[in-house]
N, CA, C and O atoms as a GROMACS GRO file, in nm:
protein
  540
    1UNK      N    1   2.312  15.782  16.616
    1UNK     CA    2   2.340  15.645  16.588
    1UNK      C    3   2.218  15.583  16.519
    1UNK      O    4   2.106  15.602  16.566
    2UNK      N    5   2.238  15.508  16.405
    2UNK     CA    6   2.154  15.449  16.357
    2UNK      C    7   2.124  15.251  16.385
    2UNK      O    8   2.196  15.152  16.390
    3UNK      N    9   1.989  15.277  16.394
    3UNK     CA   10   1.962  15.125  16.458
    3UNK      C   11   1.976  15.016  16.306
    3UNK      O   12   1.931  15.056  16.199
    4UNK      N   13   2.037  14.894  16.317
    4UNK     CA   14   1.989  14.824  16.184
    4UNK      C   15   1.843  14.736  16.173
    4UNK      O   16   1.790  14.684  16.271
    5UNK      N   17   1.794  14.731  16.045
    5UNK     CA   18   1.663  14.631  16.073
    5UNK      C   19   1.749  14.484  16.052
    5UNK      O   20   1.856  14.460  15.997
    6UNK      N   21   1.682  14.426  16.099
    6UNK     CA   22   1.718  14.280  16.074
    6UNK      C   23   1.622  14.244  15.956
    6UNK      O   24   1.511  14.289  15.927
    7UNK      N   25   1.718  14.126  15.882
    7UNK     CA   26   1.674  14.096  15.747
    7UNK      C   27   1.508  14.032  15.747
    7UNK      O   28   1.420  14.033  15.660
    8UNK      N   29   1.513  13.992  15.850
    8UNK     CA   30   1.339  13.930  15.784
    8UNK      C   31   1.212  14.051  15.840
    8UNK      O   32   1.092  14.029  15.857
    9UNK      N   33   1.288  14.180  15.861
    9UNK     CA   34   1.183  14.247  15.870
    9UNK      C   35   1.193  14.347  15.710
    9UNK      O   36   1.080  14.380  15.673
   10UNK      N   37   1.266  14.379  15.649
   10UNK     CA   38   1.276  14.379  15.506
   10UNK      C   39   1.175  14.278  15.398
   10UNK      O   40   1.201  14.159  15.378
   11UNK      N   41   1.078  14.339  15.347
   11UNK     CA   42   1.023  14.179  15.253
   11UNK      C   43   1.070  14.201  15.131
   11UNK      O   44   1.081  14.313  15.080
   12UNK      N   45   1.101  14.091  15.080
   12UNK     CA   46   1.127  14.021  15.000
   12UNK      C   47   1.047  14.030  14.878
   12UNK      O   48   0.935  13.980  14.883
   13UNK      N   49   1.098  14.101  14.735
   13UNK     CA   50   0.991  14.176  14.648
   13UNK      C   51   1.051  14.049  14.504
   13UNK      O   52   1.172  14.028  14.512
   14UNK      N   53   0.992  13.988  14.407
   14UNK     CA   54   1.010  13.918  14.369
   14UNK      C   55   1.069  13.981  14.235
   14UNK      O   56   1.045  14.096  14.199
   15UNK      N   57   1.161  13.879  14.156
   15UNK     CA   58   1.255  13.999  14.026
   15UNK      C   59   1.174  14.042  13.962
   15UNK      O   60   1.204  14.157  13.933
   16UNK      N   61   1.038  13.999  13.900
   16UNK     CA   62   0.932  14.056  13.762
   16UNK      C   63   0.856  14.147  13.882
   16UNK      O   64   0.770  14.217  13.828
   17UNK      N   65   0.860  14.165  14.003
   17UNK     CA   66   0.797  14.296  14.067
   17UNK      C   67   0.855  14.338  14.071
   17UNK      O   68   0.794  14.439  14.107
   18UNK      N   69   0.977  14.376  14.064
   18UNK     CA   70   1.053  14.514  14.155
   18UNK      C   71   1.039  14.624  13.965
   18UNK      O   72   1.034  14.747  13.969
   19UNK      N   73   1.037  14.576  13.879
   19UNK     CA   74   1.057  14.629  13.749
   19UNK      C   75   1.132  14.591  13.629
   19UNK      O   76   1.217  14.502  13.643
   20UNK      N   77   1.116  14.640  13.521
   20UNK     CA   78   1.206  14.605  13.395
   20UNK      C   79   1.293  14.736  13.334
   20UNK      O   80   1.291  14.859  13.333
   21UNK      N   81   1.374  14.618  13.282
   21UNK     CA   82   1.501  14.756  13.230
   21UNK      C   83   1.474  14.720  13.055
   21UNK      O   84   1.410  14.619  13.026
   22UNK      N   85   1.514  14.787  12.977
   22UNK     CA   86   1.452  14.867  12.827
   22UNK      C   87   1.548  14.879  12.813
   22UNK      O   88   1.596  14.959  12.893
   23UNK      N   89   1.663  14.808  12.698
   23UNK     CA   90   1.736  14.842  12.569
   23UNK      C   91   1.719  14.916  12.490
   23UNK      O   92   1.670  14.867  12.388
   24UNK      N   93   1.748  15.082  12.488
   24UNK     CA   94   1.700  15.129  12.322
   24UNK      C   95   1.758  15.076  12.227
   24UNK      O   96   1.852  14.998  12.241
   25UNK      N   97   1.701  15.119  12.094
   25UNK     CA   98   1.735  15.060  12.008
   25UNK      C   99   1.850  15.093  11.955
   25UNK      O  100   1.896  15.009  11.878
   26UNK      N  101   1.940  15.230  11.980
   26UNK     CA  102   2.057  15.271  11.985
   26UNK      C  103   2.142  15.198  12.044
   26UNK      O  104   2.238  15.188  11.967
   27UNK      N  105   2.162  15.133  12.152
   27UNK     CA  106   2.246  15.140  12.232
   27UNK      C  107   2.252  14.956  12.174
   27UNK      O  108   2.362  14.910  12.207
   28UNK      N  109   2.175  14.864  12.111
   28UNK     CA  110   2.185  14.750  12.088
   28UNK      C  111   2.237  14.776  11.914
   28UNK      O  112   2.315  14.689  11.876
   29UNK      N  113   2.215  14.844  11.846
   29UNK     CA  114   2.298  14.904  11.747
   29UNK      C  115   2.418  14.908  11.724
   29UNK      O  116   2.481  14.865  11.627
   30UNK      N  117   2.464  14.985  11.854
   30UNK     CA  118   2.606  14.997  11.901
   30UNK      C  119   2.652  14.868  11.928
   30UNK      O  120   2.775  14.872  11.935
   31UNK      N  121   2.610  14.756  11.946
   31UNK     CA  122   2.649  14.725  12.031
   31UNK      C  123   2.655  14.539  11.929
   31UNK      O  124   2.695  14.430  11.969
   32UNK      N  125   2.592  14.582  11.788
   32UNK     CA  126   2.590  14.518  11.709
   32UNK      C  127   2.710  14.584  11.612
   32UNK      O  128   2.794  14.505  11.569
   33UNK      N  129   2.717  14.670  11.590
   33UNK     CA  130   2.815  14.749  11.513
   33UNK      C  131   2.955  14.706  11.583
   33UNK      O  132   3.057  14.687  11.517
   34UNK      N  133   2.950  14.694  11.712
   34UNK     CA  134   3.089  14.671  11.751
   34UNK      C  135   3.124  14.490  11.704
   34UNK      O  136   3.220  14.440  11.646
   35UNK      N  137   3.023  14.444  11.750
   35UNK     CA  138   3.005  14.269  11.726
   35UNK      C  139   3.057  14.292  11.593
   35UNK      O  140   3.180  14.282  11.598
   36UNK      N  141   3.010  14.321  11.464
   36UNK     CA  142   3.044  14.339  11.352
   36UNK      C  143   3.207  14.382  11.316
   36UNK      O  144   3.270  14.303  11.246
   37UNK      N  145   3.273  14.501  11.362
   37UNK     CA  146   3.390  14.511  11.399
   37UNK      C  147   3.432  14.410  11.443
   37UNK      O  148   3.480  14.346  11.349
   38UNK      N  149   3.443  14.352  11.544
   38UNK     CA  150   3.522  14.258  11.580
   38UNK      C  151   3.552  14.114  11.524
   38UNK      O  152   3.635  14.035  11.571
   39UNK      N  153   3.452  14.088  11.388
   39UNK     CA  154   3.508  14.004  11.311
   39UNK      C  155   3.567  14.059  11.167
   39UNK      O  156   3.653  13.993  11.108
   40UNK      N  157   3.513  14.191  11.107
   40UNK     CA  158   3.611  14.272  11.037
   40UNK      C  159   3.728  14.287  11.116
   40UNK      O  160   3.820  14.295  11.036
   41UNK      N  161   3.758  14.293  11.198
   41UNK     CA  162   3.872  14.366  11.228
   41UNK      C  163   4.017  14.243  11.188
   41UNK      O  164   4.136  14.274  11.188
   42UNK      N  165   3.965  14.115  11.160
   42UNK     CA  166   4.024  13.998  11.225
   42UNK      C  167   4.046  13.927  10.996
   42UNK      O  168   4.076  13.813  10.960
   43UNK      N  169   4.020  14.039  10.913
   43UNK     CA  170   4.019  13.964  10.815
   43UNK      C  171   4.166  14.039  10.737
   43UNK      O  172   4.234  14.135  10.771
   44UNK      N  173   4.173  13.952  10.630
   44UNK     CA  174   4.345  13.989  10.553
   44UNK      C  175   4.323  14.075  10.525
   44UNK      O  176   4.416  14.153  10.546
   45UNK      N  177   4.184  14.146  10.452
   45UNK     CA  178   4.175  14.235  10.385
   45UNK      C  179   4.139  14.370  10.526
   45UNK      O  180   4.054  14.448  10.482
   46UNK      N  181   4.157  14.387  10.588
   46UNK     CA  182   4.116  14.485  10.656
   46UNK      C  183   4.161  14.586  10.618
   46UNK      O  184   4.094  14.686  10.591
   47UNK      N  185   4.320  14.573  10.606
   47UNK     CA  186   4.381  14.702  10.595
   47UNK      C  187   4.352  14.779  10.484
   47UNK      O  188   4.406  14.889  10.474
   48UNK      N  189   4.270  14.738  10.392
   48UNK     CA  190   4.197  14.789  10.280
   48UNK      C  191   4.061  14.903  10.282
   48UNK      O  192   4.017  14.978  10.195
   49UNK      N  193   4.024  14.878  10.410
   49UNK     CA  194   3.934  14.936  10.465
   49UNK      C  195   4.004  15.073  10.506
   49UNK      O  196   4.112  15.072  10.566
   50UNK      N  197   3.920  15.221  10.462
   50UNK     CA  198   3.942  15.310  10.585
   50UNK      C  199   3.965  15.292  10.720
   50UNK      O  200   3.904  15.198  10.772
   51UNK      N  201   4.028  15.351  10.782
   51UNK     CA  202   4.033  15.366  10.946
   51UNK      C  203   3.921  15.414  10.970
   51UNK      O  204   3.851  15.343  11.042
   52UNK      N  205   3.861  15.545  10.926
   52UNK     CA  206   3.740  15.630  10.965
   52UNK      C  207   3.578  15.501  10.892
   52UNK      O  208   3.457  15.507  10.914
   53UNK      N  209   3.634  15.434  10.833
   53UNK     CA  210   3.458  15.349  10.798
   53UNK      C  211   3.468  15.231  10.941
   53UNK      O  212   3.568  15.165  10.968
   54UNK      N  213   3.345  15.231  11.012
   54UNK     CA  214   3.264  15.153  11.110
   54UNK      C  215   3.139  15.103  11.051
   54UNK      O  216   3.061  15.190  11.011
   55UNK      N  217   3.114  15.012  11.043
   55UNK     CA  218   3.003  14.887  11.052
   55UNK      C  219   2.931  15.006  11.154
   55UNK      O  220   2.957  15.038  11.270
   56UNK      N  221   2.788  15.075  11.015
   56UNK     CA  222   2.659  15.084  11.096
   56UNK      C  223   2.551  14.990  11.131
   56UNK      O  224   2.539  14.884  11.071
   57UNK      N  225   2.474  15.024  11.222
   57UNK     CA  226   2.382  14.954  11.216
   57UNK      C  227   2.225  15.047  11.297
   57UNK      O  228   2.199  15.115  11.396
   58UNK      N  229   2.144  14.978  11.147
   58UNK     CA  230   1.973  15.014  11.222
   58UNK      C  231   1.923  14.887  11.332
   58UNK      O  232   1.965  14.774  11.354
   59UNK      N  233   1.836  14.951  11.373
   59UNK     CA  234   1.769  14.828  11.452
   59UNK      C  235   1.640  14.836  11.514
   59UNK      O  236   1.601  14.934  11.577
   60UNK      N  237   1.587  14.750  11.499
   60UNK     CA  238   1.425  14.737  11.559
   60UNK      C  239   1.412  14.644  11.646
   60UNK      O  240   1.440  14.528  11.617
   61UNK      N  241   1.362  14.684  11.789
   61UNK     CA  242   1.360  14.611  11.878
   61UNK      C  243   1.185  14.596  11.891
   61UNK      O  244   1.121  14.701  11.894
   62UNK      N  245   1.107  14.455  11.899
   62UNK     CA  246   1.037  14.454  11.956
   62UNK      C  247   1.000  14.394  12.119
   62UNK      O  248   1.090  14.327  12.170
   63UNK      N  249   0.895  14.412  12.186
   63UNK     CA  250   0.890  14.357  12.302
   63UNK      C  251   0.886  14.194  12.322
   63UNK      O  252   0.815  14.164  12.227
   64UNK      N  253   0.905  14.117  12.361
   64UNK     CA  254   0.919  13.962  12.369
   64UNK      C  255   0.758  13.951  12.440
   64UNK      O  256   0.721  14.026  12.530
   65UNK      N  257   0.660  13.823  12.367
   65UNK     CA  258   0.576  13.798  12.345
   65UNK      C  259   0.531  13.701  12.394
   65UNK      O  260   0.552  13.743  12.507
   66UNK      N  261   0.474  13.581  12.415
   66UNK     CA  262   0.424  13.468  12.454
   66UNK      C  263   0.586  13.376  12.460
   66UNK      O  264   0.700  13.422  12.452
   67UNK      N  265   0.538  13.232  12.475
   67UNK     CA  266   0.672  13.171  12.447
   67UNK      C  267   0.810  13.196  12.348
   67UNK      O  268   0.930  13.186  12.374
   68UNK      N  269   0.743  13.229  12.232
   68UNK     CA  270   0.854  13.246  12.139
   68UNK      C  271   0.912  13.362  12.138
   68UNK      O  272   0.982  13.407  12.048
   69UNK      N  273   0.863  13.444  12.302
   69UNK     CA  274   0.993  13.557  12.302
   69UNK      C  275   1.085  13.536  12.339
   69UNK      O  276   1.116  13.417  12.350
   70UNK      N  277   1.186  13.649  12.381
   70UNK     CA  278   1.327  13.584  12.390
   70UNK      C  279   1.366  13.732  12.501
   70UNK      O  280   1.378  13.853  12.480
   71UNK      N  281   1.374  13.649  12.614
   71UNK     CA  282   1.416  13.763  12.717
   71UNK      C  283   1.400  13.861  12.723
   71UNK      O  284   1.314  13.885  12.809
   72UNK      N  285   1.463  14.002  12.643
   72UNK     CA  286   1.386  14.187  12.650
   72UNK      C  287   1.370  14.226  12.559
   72UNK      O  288   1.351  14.346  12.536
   73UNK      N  289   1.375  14.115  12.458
   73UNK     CA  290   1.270  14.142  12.320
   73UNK      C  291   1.328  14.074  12.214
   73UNK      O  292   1.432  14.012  12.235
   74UNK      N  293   1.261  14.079  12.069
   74UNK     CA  294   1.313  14.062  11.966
   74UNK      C  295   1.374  14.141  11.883
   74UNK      O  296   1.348  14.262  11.880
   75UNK      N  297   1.465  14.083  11.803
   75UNK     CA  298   1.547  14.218  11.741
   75UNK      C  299   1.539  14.220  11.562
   75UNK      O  300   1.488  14.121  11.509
   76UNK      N  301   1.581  14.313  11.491
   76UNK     CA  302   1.578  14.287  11.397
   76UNK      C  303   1.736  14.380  11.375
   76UNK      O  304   1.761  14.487  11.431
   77UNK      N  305   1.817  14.316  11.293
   77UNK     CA  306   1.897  14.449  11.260
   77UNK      C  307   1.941  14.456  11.113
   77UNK      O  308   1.890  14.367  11.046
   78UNK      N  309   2.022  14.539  11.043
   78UNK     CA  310   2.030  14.561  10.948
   78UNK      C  311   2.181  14.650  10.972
   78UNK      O  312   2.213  14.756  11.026
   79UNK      N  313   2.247  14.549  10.904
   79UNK     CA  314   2.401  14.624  10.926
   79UNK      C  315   2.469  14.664  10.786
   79UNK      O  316   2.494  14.570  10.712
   80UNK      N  317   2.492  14.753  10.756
   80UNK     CA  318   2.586  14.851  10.666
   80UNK      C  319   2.784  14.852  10.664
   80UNK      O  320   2.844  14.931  10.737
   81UNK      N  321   2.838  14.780  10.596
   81UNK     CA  322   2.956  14.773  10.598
   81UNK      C  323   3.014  14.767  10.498
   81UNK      O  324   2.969  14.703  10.404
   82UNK      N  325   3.170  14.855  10.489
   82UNK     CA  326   3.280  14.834  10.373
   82UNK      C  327   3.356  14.732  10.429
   82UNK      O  328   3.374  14.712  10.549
   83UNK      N  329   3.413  14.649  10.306
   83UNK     CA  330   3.485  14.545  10.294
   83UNK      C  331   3.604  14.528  10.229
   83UNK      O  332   3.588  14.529  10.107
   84UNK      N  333   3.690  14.516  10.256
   84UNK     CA  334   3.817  14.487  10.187
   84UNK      C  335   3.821  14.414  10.035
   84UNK      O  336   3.768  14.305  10.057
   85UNK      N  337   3.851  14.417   9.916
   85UNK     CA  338   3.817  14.325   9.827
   85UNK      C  339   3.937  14.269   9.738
   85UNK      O  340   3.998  14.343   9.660
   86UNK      N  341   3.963  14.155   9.750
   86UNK     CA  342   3.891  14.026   9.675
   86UNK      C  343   3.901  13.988   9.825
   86UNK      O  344   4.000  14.018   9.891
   87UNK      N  345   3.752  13.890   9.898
   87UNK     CA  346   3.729  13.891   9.984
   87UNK      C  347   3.619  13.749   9.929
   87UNK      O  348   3.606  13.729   9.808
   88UNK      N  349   3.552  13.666  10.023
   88UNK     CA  350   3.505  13.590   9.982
   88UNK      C  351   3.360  13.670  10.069
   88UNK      O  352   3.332  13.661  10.188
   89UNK      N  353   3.292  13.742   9.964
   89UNK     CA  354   3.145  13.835  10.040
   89UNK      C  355   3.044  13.755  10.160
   89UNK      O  356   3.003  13.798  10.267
   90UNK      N  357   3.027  13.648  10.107
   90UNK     CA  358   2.933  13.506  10.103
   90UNK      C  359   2.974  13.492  10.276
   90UNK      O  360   2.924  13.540  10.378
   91UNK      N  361   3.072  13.415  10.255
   91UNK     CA  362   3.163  13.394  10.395
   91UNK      C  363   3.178  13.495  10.537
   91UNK      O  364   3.167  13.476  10.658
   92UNK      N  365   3.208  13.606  10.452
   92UNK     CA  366   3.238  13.714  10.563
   92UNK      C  367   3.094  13.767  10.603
   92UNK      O  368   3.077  13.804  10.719
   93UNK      N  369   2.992  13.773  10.515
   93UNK     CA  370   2.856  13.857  10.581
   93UNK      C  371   2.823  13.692  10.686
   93UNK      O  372   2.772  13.704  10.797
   94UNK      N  373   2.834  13.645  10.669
   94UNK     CA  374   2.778  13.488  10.751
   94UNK      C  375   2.830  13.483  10.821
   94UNK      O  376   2.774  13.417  10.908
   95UNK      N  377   2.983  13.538  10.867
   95UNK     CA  378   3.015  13.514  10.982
   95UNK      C  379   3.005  13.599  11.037
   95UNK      O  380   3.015  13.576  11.157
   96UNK      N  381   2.977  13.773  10.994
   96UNK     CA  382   2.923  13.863  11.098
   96UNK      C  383   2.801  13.856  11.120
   96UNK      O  384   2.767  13.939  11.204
   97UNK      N  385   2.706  13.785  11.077
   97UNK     CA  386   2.618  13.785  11.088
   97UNK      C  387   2.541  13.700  11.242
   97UNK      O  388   2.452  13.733  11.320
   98UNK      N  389   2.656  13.546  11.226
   98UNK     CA  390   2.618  13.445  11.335
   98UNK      C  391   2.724  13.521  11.461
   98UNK      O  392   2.724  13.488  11.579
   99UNK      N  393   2.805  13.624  11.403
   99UNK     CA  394   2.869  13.685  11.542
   99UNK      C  395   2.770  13.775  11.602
   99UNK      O  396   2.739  13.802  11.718
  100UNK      N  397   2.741  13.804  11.517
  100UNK     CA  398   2.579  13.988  11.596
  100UNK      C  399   2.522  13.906  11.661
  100UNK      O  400   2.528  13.930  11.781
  101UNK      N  401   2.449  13.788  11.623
  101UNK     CA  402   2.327  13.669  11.706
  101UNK      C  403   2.373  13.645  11.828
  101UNK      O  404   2.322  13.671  11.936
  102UNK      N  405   2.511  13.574  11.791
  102UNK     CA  406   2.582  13.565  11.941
  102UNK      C  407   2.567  13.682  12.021
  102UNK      O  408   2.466  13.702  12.087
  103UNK      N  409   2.664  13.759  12.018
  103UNK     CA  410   2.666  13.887  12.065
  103UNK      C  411   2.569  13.977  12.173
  103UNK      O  412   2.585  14.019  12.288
  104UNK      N  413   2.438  13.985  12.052
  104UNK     CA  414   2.354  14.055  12.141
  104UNK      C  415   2.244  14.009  12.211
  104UNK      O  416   2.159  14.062  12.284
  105UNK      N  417   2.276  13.850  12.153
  105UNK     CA  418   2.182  13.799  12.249
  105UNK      C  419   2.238  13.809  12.363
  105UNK      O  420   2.178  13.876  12.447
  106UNK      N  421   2.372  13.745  12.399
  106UNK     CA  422   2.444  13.711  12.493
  106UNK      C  423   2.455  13.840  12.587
  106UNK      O  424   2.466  13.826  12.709
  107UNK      N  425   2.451  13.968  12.524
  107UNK     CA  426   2.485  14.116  12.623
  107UNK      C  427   2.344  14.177  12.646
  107UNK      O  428   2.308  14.241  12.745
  108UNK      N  429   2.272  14.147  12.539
  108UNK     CA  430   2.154  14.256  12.608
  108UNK      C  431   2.000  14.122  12.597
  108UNK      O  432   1.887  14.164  12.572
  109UNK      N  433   2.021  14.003  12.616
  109UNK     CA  434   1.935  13.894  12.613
  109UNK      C  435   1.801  13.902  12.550
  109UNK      O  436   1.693  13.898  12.610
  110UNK      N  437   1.823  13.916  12.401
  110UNK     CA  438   1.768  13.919  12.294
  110UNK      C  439   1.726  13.830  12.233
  110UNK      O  440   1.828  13.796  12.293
  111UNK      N  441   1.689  13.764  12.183
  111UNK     CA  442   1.674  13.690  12.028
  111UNK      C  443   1.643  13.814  11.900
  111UNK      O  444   1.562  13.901  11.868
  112UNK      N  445   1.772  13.747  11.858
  112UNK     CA  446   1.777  13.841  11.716
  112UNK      C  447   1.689  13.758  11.598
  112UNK      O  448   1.724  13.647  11.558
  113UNK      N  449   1.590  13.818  11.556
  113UNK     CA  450   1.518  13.718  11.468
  113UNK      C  451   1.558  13.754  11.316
  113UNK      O  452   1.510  13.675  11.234
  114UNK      N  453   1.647  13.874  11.255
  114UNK     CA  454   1.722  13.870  11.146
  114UNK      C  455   1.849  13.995  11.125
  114UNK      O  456   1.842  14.116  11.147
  115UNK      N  457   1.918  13.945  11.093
  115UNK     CA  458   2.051  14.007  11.012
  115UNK      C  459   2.088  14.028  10.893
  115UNK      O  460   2.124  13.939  10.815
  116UNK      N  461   2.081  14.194  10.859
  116UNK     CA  462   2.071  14.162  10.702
  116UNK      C  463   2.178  14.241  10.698
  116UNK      O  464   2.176  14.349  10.757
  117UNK      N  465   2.318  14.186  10.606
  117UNK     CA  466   2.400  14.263  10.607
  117UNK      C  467   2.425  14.314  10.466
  117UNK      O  468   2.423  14.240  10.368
  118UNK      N  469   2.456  14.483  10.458
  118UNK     CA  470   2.467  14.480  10.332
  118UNK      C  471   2.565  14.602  10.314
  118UNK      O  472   2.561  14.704  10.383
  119UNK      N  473   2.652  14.580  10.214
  119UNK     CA  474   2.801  14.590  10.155
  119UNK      C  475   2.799  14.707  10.087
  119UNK      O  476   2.786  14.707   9.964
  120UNK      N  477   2.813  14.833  10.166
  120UNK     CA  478   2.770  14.969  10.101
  120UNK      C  479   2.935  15.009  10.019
  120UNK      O  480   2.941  15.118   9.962
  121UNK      N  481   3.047  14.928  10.017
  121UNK     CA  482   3.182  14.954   9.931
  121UNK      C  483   3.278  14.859   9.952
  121UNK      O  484   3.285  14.802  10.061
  122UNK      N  485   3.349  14.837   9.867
  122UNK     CA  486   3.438  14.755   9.872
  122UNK      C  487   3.566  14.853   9.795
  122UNK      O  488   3.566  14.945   9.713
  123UNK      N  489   3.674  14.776   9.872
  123UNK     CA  490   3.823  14.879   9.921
  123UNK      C  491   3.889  14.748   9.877
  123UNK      O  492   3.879  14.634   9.921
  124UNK      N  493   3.978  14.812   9.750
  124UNK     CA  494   4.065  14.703   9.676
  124UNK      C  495   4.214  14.798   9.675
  124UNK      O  496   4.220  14.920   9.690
  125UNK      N  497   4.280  14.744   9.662
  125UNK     CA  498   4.416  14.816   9.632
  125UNK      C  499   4.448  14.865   9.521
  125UNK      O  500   4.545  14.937   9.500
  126UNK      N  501   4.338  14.813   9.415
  126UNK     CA  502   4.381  14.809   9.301
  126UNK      C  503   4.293  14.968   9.274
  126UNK      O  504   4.337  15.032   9.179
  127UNK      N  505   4.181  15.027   9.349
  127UNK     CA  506   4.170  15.133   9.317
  127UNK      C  507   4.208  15.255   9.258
  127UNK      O  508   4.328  15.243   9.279
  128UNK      N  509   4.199  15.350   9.209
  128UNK     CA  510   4.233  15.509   9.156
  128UNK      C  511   4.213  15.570   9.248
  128UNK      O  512   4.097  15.567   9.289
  129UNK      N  513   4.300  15.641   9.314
  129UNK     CA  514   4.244  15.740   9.388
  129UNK      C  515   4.189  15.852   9.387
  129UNK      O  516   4.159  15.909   9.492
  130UNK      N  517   4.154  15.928   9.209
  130UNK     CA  518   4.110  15.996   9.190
  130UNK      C  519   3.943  16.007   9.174
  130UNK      O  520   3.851  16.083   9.202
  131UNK      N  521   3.968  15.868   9.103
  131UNK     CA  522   3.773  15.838   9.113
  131UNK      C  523   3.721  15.697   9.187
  131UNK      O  524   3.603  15.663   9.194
  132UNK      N  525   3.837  15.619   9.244
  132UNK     CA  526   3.727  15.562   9.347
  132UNK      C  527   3.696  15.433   9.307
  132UNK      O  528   3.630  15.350   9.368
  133UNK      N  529   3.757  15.422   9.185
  133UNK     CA  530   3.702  15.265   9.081
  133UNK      C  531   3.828  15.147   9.076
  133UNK      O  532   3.943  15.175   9.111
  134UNK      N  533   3.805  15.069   9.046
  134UNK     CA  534   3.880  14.973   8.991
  134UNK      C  535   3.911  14.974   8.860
  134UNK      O  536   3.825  14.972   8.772
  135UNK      N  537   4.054  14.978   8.835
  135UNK     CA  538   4.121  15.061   8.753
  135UNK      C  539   4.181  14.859   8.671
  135UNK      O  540   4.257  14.851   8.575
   0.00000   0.00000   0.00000
């Protein structure tokens, strides 16, 4: 049989002592790439897009600093995406862009200090399927 301790003989270790938990930079990637999806996924032109193309993303996380850090660090990312086209470019990188901010601040408590999104193809209907162009 086991005896229990009673709670005030347990002490009480404070949250910045017990340790910190570390976002790699993969896993906030992911996790921006999906943020990114989820406002592609939501445009007219989607279906223009491959099934097999996903919104990559790089990312640089640094550690959060004096005041102007931001919870488990700062971020930088750099997202890679095909787009459906005629599409308004302007519009759609701006709104994935203020969606990633949201996003990963909100899941992995970040401040993202930039988003650079950039438009590695655009998927028109009006394509050739032999070479890939706008015909």
């Amino acid at each position: 049989m086991t005896a229990t301790v009673p709670d005030q003989a347990v002490p009480r270790v404070a949250a910045a002592d017990r340790g910190a938990t570390r976002i790699a930079d993969r896993v906030v990637g992911r996790i921006a790439s999906q943020a990114a999806r989820e406002v592609l996924r939501g445009l007219p032109t989607d279906h223009l897009v491959p099934r097999d193309r996903f919104p990559q993303a790089s990312v640089s996380v640094r550690p959060a600093g004096g005041a102007r850090g931001g919870g488990r660090g700062l971020a930088k990312i750099r997202l890679y995406v095909d787009l459906g086209y005629p599409a308004d470019l302007r519009a759609v990188c701006a709104a994935v862009r203020r969606h990633v901010i949201d996003r990963v601040g909100e899941l992995c408590d970040m401040t993202v200090r930039e988003v650079s999104v950039e438009v590695e193809h655009l998927h028109s209907s009006a394509m050739t399927a032999d070479h890939g162009r706008l015909s």
